[in-house]
C-alpha positions in Angstrom: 0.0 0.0 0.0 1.3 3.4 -0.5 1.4 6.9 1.3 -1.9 7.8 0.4 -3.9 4.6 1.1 -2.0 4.3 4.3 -3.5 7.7 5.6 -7.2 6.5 4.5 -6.8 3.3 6.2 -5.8 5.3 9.0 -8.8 7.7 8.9 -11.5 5.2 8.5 -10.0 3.2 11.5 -10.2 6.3 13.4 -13.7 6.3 12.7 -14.3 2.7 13.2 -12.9 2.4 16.0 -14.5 5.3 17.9 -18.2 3.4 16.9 -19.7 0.5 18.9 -19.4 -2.4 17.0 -15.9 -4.4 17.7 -16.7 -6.5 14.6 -16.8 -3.2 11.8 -13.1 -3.2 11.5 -12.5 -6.9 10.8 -15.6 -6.3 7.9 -13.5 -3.3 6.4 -10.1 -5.2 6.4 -11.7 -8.4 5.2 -13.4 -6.1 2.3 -9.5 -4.4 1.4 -8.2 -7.5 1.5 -6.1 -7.6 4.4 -6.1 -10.6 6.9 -3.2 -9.8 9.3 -3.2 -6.6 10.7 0.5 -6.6 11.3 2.0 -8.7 8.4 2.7 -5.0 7.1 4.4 -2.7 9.3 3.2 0.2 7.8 -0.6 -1.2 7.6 0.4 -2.1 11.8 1.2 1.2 12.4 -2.0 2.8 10.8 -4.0 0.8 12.1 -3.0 -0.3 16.1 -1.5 3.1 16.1 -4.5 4.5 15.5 -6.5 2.2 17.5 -4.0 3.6 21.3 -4.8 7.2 19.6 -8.7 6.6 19.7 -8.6 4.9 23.1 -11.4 3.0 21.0 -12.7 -0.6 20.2 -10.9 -2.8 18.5 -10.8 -6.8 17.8 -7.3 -6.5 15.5 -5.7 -8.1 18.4 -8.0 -11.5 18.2 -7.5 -10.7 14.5 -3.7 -11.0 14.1 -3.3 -13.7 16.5 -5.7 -15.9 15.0 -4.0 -17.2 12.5 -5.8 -19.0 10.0 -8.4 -19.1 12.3 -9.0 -15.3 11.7 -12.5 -14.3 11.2 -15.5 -12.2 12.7 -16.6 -13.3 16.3 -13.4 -15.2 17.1 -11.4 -14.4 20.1 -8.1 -15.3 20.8 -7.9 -16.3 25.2 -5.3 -14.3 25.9 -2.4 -14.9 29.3 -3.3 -12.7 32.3 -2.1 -9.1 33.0 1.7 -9.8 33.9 2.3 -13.4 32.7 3.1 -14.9 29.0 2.1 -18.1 29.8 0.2 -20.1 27.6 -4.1 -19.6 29.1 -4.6 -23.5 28.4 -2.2 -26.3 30.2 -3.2 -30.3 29.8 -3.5 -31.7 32.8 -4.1 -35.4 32.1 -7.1 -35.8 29.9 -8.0 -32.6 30.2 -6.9 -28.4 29.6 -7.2 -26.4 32.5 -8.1 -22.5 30.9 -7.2 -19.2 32.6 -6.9 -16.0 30.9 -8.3 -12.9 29.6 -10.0 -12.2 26.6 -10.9 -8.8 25.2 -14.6 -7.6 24.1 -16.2 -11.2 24.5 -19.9 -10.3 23.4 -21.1 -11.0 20.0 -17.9 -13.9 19.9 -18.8 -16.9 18.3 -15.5 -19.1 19.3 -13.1 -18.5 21.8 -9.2 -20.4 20.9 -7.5 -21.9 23.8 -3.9 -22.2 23.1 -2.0 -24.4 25.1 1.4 -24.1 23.9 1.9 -26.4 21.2 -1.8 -26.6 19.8 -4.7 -24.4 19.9 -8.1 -25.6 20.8 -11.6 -24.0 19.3 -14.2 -23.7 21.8 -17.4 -22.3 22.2 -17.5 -18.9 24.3 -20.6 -20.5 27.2 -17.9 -23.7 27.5 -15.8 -21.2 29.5 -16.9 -19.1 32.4 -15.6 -15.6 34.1 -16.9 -11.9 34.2 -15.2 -8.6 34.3 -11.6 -7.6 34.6 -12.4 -5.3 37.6 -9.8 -2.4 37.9 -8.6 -2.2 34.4 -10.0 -0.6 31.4 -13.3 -0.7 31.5 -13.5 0.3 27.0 -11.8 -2.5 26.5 -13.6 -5.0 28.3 -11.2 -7.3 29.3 -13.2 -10.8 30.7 -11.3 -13.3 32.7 -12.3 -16.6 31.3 -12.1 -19.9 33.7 -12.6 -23.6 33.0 -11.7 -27.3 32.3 -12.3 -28.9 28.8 -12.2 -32.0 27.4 -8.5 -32.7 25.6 -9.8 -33.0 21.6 -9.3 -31.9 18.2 -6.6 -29.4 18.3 -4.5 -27.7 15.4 -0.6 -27.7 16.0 0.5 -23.8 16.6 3.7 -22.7 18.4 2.9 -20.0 21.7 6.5 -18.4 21.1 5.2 -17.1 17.3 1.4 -16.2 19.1 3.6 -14.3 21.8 5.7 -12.7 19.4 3.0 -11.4 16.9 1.2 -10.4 20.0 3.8 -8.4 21.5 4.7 -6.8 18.2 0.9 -5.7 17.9 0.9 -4.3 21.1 3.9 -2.1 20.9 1.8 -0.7 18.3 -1.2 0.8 19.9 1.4 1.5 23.2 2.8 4.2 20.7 -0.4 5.4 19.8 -1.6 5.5 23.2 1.7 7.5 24.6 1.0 9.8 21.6 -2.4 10.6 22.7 -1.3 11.2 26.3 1.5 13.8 25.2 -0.9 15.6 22.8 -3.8 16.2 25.6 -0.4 17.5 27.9 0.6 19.8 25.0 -2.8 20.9 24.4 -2.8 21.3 28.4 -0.1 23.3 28.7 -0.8 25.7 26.2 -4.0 26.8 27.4 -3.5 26.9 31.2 -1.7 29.9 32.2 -0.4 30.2 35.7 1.7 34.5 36.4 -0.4 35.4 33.4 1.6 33.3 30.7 0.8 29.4 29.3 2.4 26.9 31.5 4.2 25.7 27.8 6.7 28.1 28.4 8.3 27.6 31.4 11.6 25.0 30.6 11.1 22.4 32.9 7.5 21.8 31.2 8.9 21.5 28.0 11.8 19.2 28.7 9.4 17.0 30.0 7.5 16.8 27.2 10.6 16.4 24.9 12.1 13.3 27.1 7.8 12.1 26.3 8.7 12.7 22.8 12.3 11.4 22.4 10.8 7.9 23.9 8.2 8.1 21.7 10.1 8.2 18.6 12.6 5.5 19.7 10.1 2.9 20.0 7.8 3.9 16.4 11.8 4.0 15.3 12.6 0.8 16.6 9.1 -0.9 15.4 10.3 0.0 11.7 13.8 -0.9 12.2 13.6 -4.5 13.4 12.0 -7.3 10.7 8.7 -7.9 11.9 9.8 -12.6 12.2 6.9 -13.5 14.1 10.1 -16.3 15.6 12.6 -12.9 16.2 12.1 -13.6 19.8 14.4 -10.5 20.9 13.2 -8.2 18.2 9.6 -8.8 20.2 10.4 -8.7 23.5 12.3 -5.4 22.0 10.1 -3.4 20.6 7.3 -4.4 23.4 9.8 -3.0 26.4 10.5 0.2 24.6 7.3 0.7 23.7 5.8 0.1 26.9 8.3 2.1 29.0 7.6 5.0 26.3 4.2 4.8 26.8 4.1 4.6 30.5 6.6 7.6 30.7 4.1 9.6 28.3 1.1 9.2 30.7 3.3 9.9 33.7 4.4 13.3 32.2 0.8 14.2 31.0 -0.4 13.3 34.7 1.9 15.9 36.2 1.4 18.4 33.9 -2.3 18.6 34.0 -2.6 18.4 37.6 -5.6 17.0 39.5 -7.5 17.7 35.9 -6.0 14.9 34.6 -7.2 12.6 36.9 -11.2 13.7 36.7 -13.7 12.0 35.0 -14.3 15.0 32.7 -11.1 15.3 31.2 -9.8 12.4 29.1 -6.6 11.4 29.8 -7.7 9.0 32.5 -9.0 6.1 30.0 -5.6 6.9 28.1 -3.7 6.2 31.3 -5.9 3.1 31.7 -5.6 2.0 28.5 -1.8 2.1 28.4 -1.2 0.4 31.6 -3.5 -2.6 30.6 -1.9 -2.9 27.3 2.0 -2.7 28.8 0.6 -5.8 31.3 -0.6 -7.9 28.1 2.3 -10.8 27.0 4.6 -9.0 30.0 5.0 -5.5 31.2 7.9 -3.3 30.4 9.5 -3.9 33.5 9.8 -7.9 33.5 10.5 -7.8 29.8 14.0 -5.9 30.1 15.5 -8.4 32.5 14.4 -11.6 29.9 16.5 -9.2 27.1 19.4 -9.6 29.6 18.8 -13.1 30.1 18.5 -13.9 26.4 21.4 -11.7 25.5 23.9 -13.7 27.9 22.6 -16.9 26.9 23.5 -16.0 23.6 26.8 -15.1 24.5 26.6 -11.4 23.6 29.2 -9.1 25.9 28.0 -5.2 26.2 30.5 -2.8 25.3 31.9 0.2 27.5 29.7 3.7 27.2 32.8 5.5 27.4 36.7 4.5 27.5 38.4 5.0 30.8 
């Protein structure tokens, strides 16, 4: 796709997503041809981007991690907040199932993956209710049960985890975006000594080190090959992009004051938002010490910052 059918994607997701129906988007991509949402890093960009910008509905999550199981009404169980575990294990004859999945109603199948396979099931076979705490927009469903071990199609979690991650870091950018435009838009209203807050320096080199992060992790999503079995280039582009995202929403917090935190204003579901998504397939935080630990087991040595 080029420039200019890249922007209109972008547009028309930005209406989608805003509307009520989770299942429009899935129609419109189906209809342009596209199946996987991030098989195109550009298409990714426009699209998941868009989708943390909105703070909207989406099911291009369920979409790309579907496989060739991808259609309307299917949703992917995915691990809970913190954890990349797989949501099914076998336990004898049978698959225990705990996990999340993301704007269950009007689903028609739910897959169960349990690290080598993935198992279809229908949605009542499972049981659960809200996430309670999180993001309410997304509506994020813990799912709970024990089926019976049957047909099953072979699919690796590492490439599910990887494609999932990559996704992710998507919408994270698009959410820290959102978060340091309402703090720019902020700032340059509200005056404080009869001037906009904008220009006082400190402001603004908070907003920059927002920014800088920002750009590193759009920069790095472009940069490294998009190998669904690049296990570091995942775990990559998900830490930088959460830890960009996070650090956006933390400087728009402080410099909107107590209005970012009402009801009224709308930086709260952005805030929301990003810290669910940083928690899906591991947070920022755990990620960077499995880089380490993947970087040493491959033998890799760090070189000095600066020659003493």
């Amino acid at each position: 796709m080029d420039a200019d059918e890249i922007a209109l994607l972008a547009e028309t997701a930005e209406h989608v997503f805003a509307g009520d129906d989770p299942e429009r988007m899935v129609a419109e991509l189906a209809e342009a041809g596209i199946g996987d949402p991030v098989a195109d890093p550009a298409v990714a960009a426009a699209l998941l981007g868009t989708q943390g910008r909105v703070v909207g509905r989406s099911t291009l999550l369920d979409l790309a991690l579907a496989g060739d199981d991808h259609a309307g009404g299917v949703r992917v169980v995915l691990p809970l907040p913190g954890t990349w575990r797989p949501p099914g294990s076998r336990d004898g004859g049978a698959i225990d199932v705990d996990g999340i999945v993301l704007i269950p109603e009007k689903a028609t199948r739910y897959l169960v993956h349990t690290g080598s396979h993935v198992v279809p099931v229908a949605p009542e076979a499972l049981h659960g209710g809200p996430v309670e705490g999180f993001d309410p927009g997304l509506g994020a469903h813990r799912v709970i049960g024990t089926l019976p071990s049957g047909a099953a199609a072979e699919r690796a979690w590492h490439r599910v985890v990887g494609t999932g991650r990559r996704a992710i870091a998507h919408e994270l950018a698009g959410a820290g975006q959102r978060a340091l435009d309402l703090a720019i838009e902020y700032v340059g209203t509200r005056h404080q000594f009869g001037r906009p807050i904008a220009a006082a320096q400190a402001v603004r080199h908070r907003l920059v080190d927002a920014h800088v992060g920002l750009e590193a992790a759009r920069a790095a999503l472009d940069a490294i090959p998009a190998d669904p079995g690049g296990e570091l280039g995942a775990l990559t582009v998900k830490a930088l992009a959460g830890r960009a995202a996070l650090a956006a929403v933390a400087a728009a917090q402080q410099l909107c004051g107590a209005m970012g935190f009402t009801a009224e204003h709308p930086l709260h579901a952005v805030v929301r938002r990003a810290y669910l998504l940083d928690s899906l397939f591991g947070c920022a935080e755990d990620l960077e010490p499995e880089i380490g630990a993947l970087l040493a087991a491959r033998g890799a040595r760090s070189a000095p910052l600066v020659a003493l």
